[in-house]
C-alpha positions as CSV (number, residue, x, y, z in Angstrom):
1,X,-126.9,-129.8,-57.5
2,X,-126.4,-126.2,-59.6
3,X,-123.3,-125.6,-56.5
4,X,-121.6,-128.5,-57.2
5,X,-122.0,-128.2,-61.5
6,X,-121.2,-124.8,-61.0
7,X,-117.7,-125.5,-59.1
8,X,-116.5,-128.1,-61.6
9,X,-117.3,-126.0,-64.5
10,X,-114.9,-123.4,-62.6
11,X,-112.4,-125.7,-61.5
12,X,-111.9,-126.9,-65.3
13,X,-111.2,-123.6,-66.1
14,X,-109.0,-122.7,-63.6
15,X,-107.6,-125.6,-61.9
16,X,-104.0,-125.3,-60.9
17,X,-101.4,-127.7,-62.3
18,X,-100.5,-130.0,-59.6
19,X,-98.2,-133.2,-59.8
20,X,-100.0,-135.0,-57.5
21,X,-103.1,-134.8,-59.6
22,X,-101.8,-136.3,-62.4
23,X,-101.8,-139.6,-60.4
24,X,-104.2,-142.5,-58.8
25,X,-101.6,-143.5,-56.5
26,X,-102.5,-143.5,-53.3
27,X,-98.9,-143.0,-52.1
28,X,-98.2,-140.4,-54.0
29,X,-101.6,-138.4,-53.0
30,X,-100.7,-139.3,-49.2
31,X,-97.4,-137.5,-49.4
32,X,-98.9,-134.6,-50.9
33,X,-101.8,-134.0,-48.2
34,X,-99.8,-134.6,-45.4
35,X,-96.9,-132.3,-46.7
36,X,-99.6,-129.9,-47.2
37,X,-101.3,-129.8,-43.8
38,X,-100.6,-126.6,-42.1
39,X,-98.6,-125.6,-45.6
40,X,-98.9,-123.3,-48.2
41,X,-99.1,-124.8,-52.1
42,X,-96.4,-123.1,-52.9
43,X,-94.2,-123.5,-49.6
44,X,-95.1,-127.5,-50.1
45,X,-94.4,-128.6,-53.4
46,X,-90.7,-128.4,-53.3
47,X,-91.2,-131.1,-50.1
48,X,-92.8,-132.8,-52.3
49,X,-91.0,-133.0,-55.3
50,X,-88.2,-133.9,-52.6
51,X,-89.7,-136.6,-51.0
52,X,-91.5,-138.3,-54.3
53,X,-87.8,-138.5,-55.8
54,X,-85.9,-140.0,-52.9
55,X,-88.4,-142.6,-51.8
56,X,-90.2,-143.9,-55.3
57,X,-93.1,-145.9,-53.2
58,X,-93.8,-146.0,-49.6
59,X,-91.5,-149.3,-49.0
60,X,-88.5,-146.8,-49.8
61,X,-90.3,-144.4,-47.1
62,X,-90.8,-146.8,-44.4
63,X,-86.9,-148.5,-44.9
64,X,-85.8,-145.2,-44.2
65,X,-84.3,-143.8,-41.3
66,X,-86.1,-141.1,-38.9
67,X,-83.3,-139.3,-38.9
68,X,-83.4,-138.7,-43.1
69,X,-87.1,-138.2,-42.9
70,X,-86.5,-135.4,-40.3
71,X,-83.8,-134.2,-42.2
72,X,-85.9,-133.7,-45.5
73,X,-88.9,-132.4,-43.6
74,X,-86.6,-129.9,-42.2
75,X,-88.3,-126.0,-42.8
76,X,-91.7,-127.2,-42.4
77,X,-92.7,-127.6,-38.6
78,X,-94.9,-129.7,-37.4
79,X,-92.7,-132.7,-37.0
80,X,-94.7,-135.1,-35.7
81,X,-96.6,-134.8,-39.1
82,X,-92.8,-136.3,-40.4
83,X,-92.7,-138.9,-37.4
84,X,-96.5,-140.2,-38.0
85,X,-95.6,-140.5,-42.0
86,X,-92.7,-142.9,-40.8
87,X,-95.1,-144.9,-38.6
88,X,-97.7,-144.9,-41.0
89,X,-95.2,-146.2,-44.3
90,X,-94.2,-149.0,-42.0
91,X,-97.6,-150.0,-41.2
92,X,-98.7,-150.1,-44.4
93,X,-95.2,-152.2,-45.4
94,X,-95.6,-154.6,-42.9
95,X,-99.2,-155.0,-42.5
96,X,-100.6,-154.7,-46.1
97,X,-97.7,-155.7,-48.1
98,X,-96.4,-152.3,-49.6
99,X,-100.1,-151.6,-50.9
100,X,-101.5,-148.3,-49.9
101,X,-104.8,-148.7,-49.1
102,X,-107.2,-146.6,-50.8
103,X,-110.4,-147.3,-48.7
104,X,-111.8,-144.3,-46.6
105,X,-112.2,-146.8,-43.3
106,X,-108.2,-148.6,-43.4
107,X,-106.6,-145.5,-44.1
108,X,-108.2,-143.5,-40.9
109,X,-106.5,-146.3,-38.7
110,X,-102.8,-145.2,-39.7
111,X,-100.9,-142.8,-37.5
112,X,-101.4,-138.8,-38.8
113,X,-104.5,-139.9,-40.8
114,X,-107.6,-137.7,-40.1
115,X,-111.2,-137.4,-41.7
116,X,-109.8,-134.8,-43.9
117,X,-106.5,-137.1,-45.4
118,X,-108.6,-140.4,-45.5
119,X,-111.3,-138.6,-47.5
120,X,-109.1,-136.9,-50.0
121,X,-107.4,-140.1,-50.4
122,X,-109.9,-142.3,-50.6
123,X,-112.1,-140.1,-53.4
124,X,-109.0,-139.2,-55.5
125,X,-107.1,-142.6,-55.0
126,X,-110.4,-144.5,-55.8
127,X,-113.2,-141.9,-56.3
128,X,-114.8,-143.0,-53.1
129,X,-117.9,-141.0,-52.1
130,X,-116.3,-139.0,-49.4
131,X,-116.6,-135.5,-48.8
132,X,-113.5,-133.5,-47.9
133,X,-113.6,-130.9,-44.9
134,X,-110.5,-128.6,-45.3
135,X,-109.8,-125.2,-44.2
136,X,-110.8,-124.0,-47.6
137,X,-113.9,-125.6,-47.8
138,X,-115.3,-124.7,-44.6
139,X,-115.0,-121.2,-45.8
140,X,-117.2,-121.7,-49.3
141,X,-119.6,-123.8,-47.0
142,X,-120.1,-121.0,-44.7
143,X,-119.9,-118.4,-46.5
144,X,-121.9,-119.7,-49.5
145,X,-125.1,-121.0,-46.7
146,X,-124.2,-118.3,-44.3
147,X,-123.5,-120.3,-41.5
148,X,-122.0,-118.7,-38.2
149,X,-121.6,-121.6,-35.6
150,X,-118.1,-121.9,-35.0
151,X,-116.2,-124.3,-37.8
152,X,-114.0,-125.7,-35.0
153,X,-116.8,-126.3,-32.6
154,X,-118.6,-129.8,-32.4
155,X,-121.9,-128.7,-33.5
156,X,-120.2,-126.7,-36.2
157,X,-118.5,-129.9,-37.3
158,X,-121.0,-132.1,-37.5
159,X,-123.3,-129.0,-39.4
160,X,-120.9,-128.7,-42.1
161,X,-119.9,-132.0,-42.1
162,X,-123.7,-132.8,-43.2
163,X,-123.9,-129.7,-46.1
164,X,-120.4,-131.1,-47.5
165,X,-121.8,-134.6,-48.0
166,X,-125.0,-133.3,-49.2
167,X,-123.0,-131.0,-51.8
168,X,-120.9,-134.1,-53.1
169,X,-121.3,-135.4,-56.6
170,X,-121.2,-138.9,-55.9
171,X,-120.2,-139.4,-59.7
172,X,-117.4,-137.6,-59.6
173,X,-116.5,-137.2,-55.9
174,X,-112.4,-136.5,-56.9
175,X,-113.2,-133.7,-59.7
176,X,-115.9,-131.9,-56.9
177,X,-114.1,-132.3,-53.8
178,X,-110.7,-130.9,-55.8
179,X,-113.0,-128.3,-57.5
180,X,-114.3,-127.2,-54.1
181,X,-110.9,-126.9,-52.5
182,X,-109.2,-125.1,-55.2
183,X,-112.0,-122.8,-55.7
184,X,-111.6,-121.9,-51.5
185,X,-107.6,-121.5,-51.8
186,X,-107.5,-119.0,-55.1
187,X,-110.9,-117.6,-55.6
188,X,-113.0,-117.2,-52.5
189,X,-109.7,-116.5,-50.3
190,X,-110.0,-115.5,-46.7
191,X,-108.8,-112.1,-47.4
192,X,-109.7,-110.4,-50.5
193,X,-112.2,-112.5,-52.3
194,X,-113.0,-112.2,-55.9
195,X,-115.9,-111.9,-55.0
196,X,-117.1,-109.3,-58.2
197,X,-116.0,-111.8,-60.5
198,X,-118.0,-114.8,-58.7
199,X,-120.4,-116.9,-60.4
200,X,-122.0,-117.1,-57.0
201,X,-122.3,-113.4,-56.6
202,X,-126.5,-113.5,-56.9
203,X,-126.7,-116.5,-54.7
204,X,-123.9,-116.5,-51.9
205,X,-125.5,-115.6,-48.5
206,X,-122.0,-113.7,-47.5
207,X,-121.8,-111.6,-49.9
208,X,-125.3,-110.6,-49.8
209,X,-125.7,-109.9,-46.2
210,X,-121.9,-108.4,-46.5
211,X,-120.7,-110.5,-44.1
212,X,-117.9,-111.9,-46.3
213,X,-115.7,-110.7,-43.9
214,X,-117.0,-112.2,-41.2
215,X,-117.8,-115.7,-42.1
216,X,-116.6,-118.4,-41.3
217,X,-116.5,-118.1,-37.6
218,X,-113.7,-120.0,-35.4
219,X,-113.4,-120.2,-31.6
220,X,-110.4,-118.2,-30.4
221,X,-107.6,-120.7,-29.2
222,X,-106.3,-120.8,-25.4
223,X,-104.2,-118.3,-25.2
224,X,-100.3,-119.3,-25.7
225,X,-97.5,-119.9,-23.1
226,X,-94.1,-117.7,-23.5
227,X,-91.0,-119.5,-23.6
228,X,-88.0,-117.8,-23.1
229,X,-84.8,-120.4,-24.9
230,X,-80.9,-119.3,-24.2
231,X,-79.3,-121.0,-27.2
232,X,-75.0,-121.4,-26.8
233,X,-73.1,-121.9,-29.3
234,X,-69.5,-123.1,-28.7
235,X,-67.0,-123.6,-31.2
236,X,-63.7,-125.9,-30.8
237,X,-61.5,-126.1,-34.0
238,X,-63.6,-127.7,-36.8
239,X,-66.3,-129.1,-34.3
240,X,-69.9,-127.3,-32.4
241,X,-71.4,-128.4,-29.8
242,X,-75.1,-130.1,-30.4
243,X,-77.7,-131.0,-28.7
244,X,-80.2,-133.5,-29.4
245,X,-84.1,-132.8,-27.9
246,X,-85.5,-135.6,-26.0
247,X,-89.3,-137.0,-25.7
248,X,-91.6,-134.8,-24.2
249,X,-91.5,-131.5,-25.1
250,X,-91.8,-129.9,-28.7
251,X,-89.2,-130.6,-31.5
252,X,-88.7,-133.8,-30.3
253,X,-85.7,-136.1,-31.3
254,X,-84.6,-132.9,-33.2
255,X,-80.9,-131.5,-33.2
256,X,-80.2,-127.6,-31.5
257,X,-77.7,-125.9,-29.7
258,X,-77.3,-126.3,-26.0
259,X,-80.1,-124.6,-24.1
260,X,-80.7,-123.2,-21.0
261,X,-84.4,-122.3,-20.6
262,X,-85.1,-119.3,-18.4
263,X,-88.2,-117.3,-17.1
264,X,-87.4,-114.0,-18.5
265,X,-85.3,-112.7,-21.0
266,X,-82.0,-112.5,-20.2
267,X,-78.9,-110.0,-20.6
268,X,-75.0,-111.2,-20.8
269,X,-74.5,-110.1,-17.1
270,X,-77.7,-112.3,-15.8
271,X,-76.6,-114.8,-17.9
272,X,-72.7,-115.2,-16.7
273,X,-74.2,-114.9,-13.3
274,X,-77.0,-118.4,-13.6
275,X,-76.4,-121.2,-11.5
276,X,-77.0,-123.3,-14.4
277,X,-75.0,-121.6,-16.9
278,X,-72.2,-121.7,-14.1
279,X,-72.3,-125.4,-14.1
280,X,-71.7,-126.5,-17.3
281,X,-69.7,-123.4,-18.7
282,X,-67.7,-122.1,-15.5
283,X,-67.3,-118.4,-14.6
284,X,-63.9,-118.3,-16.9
285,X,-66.3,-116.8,-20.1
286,X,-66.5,-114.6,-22.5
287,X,-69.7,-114.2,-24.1
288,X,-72.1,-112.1,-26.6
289,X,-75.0,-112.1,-28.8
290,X,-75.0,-113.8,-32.3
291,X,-79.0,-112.3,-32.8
292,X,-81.1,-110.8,-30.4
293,X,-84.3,-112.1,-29.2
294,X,-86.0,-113.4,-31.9
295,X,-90.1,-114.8,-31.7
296,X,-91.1,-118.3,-33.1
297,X,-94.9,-118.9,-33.0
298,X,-96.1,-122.8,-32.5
299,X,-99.1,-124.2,-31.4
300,X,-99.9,-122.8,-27.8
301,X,-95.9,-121.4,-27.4
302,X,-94.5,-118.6,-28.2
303,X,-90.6,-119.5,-28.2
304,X,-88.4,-116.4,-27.5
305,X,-84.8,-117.7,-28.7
306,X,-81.5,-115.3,-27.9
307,X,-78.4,-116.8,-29.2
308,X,-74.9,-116.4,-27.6
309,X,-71.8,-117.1,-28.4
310,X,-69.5,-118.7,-25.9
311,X,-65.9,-118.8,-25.7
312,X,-63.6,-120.3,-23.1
313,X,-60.5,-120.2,-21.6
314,X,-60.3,-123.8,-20.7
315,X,-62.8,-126.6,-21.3
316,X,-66.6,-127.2,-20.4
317,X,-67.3,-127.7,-17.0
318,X,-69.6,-130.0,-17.6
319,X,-71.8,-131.3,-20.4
320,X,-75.1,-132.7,-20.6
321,X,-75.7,-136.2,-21.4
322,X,-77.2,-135.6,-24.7
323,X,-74.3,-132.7,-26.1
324,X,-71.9,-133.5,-28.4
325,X,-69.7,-132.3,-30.2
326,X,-70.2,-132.5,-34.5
327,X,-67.9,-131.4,-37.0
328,X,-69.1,-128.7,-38.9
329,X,-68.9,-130.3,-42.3
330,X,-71.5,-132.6,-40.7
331,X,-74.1,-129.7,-39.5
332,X,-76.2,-130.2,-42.9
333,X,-76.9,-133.8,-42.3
334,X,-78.5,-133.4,-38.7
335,X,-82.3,-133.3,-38.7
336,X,-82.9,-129.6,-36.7
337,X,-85.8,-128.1,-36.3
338,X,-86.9,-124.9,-38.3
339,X,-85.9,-122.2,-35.4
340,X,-82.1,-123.6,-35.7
341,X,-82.2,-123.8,-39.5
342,X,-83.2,-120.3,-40.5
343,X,-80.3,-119.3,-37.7
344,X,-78.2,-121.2,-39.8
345,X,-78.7,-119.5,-42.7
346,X,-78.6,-116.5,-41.4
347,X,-75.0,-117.4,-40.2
348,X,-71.8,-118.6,-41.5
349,X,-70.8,-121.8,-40.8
């Protein structure tokens, strides 16, 4: 098709220069889309760069220990993204001898593999026929066709699951589905489309009806819960007191101050009178704010963080099962997640 033609002659022009595209190997593409989930280029290609140098193939990923992975993943959310790569390199050491697998139906069955990964795998890895379905490339689609059903509704789905494999070039499914995606993410952008300087300008439904702007379409999420986290941080000599997260809840497995979740943001004076805070710190306190309330957006949470500083007269009253005390020359190697890390760096430790 003249869509497709048209996108590769772009992308040859303007294709950005990616180190993951300079390879067939399926490993090495894996790590890339999964790094970049959720991520920016530019945000993920440090990861990367990071995680292509310290484990060379995926046997080095899946000998690993969570911890390291965690530790390297550290900035970028979405951990379980870092837990399912774990599960996944293991599988795929133990189960198909160290081989990635490059076919579109094996690779959906490993853990954090969706339509999306196994189809840009698959067609770059192996230039399997497989259409990709990213963020960017619903946009194109719908804006392109002019297509308003919701992109993360079912029928919306299955709609533009049907116009991507009808677009594909099934002799050069790597070079169009790349072309496609590349073309969403620097040219037709979600804000501020170069749209005047489009070779689609005459044809592109969107910009035609001027509905650029308003296309594509996407259901509005549930709305999110509040949070409100009470972090403590309590020095002794060279050592802090940690935390480690348990199953269950977000940042699972993942190192943090001691908490005390409350319902409400909370002063010094509600906090040094808390039944809780009582317990395990005693009533013998001196306290104050490190940083104010601070917001941290996840999926469905909005996590309201205050951080105190606690110092006592004597020593804790009590301490959770799962605090400990670390030295600080050890903070750097525990695996924390992202709300904790840009604290730290705020701070001196």
């Amino acid at each position: 098709m003249i869509f497709g033609v048209e996108l590769q002659a772009w992308y040859q022009q303007h294709k950005r220069d990616l180190p993951w595209r300079e390879t067939k190997d399926a490993y090495k593409i894996w790590l890339s889309e999964i790094i970049l989930q959720q991520t920016r280029v530019e945000q993920g290609l440090p990861y990367y760069l990071r995680f292509a140098e310290r484990f060379k193939t995926v046997v080095d990923f899946a000998n690993a220990g969570e911890d390291e992975i965690l530790h390297l993943w550290q900035g970028l959310g979405y951990y379980s993204r870092g837990r399912n790569m774990h599960k996944a390199a293991q599988i795929v050491r133990d189960q198909y001898n160290g081989i990635f697998p490059v076919a579109y139906k094996t690779l959906l069955t490993l853990p954090g593999v969706g339509e999306y990964t196994a189809a840009a795998i698959s067609s770059f890895a192996n230039d399997e026929a497989q259409a990709v379905l990213d963020g960017n490339v619903f946009r194109v689609l719908s804006r392109y066709y002019g297509i308003p059903t919701p992109i993360n509704s079912i029928e919306g789905k299955k709609i533009f699951a049907a116009i991507a494999k009808e677009n594909l070039d099934h002799q050069h499914p790597a070079l169009y589905n790349q072309a496609i995606m590349d073309f969403g993410a620097i040219h037709c952008k979600p804000k501020q489309p170069l749209c005047e300087e489009c070779m689609f300008r005459t044809s592109c439904y969107a910009l035609i009806q001027g509905e650029v702007d308003q296309l594509p379409v996407k259901l509005k999420a549930k709305a999110s819960k509040d949070r409100y986290f009470n972090y403590f941080i309590l020095r002794d000599d060279a050592q802090i007191l940690m935390s480690k997260r348990g199953a269950g809840d977000v940042w699972q497995n993942l190192y943090e101050f001691p908490l005390l979740e409350s319902k409400h943001s909370m002063t010094i004076p509600e906090v040094l009178e808390d039944e809780d805070f009582i317990r395990y710190f005693g009533t013998d306190v001196n306290l104050r704010v490190l940083q104010a309330q601070t917001k941290h957006v996840l999926s469905h949470q909005n996590i309201y963080a205050t951080f105190f500083e606690v110092r006592l007269e004597g020593d804790l009253i009590q301490k959770k099962s799962n605090w400990d005390y670390v030295f600080l020359k050890d903070l750097d190697k525990l695996a924390k997640h992202k709300l904790i890390f840009a604290f730290l760096e705020r701070s001196n430790f």
